[in-house]
MARZADREN-419798 format. One record per residue: residue in three letters; chain; x, y negated, z negated of N, C-alpha, C, O, CB in turn. Coordinates in steps of 0.1 Angstrom, whole numbers. Each point is the difference from the previous one (the first is absolute). Glycine has a CB too. Layout:
<atoms>
ala_A_X_Y_Z_X_Y_Z_X_Y_Z_X_Y_Z_X_Y_Z
...
</atoms>
This chain:
<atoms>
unk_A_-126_-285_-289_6_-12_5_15_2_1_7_-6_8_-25_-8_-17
unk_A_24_25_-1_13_-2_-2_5_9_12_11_-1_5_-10_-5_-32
unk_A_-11_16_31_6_9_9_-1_-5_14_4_7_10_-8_11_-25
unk_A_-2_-29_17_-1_-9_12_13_-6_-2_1_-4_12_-26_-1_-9
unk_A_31_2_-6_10_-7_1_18_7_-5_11_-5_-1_-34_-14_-2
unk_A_17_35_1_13_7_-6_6_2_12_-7_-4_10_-1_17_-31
unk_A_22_-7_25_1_3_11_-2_19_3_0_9_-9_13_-36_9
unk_A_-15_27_12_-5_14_6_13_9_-6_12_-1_-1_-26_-9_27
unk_A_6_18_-28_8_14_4_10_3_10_-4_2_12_-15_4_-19
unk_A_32_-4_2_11_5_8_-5_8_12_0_-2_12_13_3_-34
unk_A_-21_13_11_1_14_6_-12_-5_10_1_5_11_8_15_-33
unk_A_-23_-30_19_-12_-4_6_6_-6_18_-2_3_12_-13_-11_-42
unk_A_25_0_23_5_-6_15_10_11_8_5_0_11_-4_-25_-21
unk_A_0_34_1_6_5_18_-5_14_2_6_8_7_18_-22_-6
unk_A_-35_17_-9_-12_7_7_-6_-6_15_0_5_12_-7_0_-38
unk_A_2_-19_21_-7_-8_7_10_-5_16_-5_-2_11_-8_-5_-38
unk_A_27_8_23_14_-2_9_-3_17_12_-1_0_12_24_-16_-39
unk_A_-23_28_19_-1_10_6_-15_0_4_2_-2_12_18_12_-23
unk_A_-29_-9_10_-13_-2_7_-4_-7_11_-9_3_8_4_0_-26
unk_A_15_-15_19_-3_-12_9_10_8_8_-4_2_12_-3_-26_-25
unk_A_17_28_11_15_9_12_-7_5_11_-2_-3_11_19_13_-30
unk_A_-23_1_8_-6_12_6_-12_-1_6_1_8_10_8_2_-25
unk_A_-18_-16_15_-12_-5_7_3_-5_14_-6_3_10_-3_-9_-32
unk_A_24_-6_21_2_-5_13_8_9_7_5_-2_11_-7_-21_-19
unk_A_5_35_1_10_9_12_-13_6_1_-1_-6_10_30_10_-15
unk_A_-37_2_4_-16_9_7_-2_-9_7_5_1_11_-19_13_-28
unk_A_9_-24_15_-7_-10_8_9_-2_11_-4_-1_12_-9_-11_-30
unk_A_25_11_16_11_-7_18_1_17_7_-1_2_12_26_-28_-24
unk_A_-24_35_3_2_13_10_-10_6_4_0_9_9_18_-4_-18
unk_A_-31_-9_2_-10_8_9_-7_-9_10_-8_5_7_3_12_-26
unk_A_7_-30_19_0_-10_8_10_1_18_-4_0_11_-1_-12_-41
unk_A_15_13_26_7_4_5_0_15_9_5_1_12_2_-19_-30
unk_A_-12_27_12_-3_12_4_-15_-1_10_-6_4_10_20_7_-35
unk_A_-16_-16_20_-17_-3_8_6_-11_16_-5_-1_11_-17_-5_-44
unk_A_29_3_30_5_-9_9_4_13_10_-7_4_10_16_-28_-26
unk_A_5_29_10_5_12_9_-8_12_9_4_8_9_11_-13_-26
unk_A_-25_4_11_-15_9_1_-3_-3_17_1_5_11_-14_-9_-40
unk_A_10_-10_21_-9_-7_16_9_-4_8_-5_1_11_-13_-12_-20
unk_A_27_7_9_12_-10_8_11_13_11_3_-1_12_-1_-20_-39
unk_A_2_30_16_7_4_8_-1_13_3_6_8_-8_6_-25_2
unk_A_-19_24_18_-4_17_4_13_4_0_8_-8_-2_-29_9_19
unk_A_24_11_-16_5_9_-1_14_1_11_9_8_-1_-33_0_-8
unk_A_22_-15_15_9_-4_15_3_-12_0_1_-4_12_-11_17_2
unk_A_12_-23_-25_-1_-12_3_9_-5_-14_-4_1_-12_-21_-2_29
unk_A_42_-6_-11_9_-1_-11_1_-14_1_2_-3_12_9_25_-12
unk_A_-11_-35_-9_2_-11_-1_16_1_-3_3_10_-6_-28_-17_-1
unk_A_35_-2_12_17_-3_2_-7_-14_-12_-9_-8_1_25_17_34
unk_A_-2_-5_-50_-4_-14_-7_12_-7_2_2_-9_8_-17_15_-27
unk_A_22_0_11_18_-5_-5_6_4_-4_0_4_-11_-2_-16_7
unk_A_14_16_18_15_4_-6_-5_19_-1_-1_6_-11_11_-36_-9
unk_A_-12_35_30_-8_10_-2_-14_11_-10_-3_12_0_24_-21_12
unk_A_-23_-4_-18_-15_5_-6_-12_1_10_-3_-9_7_11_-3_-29
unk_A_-14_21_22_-11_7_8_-17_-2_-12_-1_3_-12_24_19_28
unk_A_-32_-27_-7_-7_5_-7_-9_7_7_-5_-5_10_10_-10_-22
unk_A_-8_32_7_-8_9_5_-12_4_-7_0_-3_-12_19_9_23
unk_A_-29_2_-6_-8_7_-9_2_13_-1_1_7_10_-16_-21_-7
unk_A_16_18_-14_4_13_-2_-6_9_-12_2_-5_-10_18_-5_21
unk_A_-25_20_-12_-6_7_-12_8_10_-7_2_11_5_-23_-15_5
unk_A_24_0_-20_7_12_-12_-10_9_-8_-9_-3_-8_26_-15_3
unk_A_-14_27_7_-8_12_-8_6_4_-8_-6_7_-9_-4_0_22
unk_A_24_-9_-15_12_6_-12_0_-9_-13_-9_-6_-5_27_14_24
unk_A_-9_-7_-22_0_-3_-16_11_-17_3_-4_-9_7_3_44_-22
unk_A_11_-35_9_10_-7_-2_15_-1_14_10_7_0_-21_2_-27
unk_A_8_-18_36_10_-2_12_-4_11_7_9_8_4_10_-19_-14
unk_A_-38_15_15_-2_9_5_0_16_1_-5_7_8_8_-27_-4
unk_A_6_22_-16_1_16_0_-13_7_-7_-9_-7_-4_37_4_2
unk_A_-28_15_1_-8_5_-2_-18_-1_9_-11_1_-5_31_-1_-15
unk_A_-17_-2_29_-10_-1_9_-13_6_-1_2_12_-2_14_-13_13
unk_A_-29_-2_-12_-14_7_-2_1_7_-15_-4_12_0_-1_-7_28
unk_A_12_-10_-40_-1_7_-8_-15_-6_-7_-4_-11_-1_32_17_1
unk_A_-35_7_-2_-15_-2_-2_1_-2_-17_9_6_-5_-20_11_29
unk_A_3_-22_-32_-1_-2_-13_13_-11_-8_4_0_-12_-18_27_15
unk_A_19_-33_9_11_-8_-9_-8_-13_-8_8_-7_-7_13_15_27
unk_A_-35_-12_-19_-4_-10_-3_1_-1_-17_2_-10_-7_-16_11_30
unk_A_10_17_-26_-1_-1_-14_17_-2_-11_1_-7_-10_-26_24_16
unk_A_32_-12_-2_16_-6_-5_2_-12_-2_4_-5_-10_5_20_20
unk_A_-12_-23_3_3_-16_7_-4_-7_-14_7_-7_-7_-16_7_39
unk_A_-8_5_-35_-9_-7_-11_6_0_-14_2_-9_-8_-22_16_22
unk_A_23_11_-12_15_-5_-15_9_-2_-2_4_1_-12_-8_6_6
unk_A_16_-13_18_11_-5_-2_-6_-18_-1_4_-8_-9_13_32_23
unk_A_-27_-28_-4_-7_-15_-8_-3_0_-12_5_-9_-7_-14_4_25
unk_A_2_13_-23_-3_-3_-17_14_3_-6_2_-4_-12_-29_13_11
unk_A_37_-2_6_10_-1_-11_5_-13_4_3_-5_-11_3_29_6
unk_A_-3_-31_13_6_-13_7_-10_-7_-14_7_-3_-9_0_5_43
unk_A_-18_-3_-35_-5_-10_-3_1_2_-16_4_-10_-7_-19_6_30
unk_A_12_15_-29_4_4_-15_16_-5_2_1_-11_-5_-20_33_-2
unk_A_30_-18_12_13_-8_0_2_-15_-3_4_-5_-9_0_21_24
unk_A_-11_-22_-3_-4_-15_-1_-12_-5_-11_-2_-12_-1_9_13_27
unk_A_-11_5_-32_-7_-4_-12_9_1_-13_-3_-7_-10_-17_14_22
unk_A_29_1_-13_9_4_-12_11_-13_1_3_-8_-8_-8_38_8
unk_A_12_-27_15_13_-10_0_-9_-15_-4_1_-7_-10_17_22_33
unk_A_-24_-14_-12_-8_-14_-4_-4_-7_-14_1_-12_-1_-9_20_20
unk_A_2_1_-29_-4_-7_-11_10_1_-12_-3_-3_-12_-21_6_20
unk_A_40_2_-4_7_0_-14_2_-15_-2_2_-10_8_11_35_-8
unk_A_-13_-25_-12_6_-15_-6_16_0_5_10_6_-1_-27_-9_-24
unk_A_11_-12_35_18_-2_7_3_4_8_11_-3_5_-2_4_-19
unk_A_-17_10_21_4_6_9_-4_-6_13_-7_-10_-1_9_28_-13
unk_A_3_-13_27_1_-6_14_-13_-5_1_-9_7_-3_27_7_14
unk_A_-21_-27_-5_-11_-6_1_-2_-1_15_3_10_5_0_-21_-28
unk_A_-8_0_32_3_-7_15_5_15_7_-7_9_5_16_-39_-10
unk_A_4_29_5_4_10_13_-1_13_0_2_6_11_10_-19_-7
unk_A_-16_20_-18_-5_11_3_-17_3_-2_-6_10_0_31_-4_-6
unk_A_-29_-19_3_-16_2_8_0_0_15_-8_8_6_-3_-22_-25
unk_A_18_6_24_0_-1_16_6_13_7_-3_5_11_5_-31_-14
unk_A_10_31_-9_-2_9_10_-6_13_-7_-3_7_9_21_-17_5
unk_A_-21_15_-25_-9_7_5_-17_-2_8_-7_10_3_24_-2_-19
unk_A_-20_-19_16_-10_-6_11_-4_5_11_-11_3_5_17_-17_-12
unk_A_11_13_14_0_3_13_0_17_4_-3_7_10_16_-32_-10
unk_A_-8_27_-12_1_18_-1_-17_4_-2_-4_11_5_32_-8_-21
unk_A_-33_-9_11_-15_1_-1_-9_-1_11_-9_7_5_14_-14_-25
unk_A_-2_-7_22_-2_-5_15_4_12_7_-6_11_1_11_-38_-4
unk_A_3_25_7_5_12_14_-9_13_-1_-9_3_8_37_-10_-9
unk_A_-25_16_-12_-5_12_1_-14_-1_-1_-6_11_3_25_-1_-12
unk_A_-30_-23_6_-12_4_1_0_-8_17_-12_-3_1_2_7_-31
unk_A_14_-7_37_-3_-6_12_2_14_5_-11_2_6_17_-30_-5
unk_A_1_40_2_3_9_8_-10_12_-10_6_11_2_23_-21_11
unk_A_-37_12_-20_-9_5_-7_-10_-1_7_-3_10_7_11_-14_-25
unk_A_-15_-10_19_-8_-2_9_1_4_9_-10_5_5_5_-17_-12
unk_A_18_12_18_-7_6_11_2_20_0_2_8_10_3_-37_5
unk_A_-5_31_-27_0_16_0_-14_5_-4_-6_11_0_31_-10_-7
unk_A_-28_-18_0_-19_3_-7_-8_1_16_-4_11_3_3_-31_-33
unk_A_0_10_38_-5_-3_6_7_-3_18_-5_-8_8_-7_2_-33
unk_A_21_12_27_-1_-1_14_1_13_6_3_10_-6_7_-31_6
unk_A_-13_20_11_-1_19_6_11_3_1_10_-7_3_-29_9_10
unk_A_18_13_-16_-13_5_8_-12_3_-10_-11_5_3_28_7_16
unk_A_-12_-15_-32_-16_-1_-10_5_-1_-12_12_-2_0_-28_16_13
unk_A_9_-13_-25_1_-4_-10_11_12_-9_-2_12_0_-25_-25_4
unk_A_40_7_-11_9_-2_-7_8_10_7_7_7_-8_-19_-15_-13
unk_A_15_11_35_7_0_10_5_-8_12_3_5_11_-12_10_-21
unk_A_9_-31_7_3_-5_11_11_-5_-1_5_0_-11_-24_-2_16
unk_A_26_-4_6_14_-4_3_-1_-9_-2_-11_-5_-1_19_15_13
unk_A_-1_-15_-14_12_-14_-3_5_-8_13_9_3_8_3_12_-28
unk_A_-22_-24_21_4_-9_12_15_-8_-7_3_-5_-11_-33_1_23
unk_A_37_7_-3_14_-6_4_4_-8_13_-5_5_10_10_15_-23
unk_A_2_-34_17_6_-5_6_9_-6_2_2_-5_11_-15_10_-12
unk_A_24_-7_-12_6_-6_5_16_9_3_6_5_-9_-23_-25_-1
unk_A_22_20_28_15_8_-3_9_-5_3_0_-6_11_-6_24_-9
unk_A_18_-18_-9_10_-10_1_16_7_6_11_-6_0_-27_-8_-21
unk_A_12_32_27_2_7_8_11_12_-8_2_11_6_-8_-31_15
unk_A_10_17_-31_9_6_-6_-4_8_-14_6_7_-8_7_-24_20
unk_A_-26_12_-13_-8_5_-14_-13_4_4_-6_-7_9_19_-9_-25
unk_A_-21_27_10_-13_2_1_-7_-12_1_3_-10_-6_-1_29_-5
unk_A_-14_-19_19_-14_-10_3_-4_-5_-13_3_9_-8_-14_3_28
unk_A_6_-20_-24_4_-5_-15_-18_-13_2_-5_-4_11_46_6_-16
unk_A_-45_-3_-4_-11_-11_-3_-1_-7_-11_5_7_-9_-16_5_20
unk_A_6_-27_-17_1_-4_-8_6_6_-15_10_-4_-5_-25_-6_22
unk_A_2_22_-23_-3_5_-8_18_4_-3_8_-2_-9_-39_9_14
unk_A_33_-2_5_11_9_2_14_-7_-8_7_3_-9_-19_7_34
unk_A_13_-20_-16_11_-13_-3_-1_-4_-12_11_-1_-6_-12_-8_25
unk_A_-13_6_-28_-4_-5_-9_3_11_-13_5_-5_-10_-22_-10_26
unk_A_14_28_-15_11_14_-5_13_-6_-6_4_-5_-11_-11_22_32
unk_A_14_-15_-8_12_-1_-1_7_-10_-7_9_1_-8_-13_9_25
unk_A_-2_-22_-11_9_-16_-11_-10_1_-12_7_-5_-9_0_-19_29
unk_A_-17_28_-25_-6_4_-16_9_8_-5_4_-3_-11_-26_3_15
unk_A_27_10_3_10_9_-9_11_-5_-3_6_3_-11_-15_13_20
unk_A_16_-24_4_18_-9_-6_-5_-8_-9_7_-2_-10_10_0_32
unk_A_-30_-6_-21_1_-15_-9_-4_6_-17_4_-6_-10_-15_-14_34
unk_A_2_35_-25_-2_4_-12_12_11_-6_-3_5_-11_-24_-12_16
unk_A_39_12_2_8_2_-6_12_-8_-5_7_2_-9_-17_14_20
unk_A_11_-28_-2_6_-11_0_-3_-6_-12_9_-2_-8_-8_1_31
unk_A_-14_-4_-26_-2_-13_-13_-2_12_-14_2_-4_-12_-20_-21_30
unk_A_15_36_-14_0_13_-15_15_1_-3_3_-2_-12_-23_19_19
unk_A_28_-14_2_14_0_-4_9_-11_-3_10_1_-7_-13_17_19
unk_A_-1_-32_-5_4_-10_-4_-3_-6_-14_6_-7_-7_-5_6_29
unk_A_-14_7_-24_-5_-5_-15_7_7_-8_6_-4_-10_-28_-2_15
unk_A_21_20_-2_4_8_-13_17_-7_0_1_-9_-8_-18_36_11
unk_A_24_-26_2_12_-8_2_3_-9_-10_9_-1_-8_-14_2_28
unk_A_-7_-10_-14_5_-12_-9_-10_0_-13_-1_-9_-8_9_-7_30
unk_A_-11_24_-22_-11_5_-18_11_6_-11_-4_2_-12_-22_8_25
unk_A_38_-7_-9_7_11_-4_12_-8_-9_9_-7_5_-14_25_20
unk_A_4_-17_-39_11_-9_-6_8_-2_5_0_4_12_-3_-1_-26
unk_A_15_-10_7_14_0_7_6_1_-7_-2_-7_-10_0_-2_23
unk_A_13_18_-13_9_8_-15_9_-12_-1_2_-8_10_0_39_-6
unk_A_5_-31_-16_14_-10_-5_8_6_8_12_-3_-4_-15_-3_-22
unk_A_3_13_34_17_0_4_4_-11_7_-8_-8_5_8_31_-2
unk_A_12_-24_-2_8_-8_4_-3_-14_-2_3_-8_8_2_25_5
unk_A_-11_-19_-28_-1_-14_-8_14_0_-6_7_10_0_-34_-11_-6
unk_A_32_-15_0_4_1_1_1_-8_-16_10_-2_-6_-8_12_34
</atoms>
């Protein structure tokens, strides 16, 4: 009875904060990607806003396209995620430490890299060689997709709230008391 009414776990809620992240960035980018699939062939560019393009386009490379057809990159991908997630399990459960914004963002870091996983598990040209559907270009930066975007702001918002925490975790010396 008493634990019905204790309150939750710090470290429980923002497991639960990063699971819920990460789930809705797979779910919008392979959603999204399935969209790009069917919607837009190969010859066919949607005009959004302020020169954003949306195209279909397939990445076989690694990171902003480089490394092109590199064959066997699936198995690295799998251990830089498990270290993401052993990271986010450690930062996550110290007493005191960053709660909310660095579940979210490593979420999205989770999110992202397993949404562009899948399509290396499963899109052709066959199994744990397929590309990376990409569409969105905004003409000045590589073809980029949800997962992709979802990377990128996981990585400013979980270096952002780690360094802000440590920050403000960090005594504050007597100088200049007075």
């Amino acid at each position: 009875m008493i634990s019905a009414i204790a309150p939750k776990s710090p470290t429980a809620a923002a497991a639960r904060v990063l699971a819920a992240v990460a789930t809705a960035v797979v779910a919008v980018d392979q959603l999204t990607k399935a969209w790009a699939v069917n919607a837009l062939p190969a010859t066919r560019t949607i005009d959004v806003l302020l020169g954003v393009r949306l195209v279909h386009a397939r990445n076989t490379g690694v990171a902003f396209s480089k490394g092109r057809g590199m064959a066997g990159i699936i198995l690295p991908i799998l251990v830089v995620i498990g270290l993401i997630a052993w990271s986010a399990r450690t930062d996550l459960s110290q007493p005191g430490g960053p709660r909310r914004s660095a579940a979210v963002g490593y979420g999205l870091i989770l999110g992202g890299a397993f949404g562009n996983v899948l399509d290396r598990l499963f899109r052709s040209p066959g199994w744990g060689k397929g590309a990376v559907v990409d569409m969105v270009d905004v003409g000045f930066w590589p073809i980029f997709n949800v997962a992709d975007a979802a990377l990128s702001v996981g990585v400013a918002v979980t270096l952002f709230s780690l360094f802000a925490h440590r920050r403000l975790a960090q005594p504050t010396s007597g100088a200049g008391r007075s």
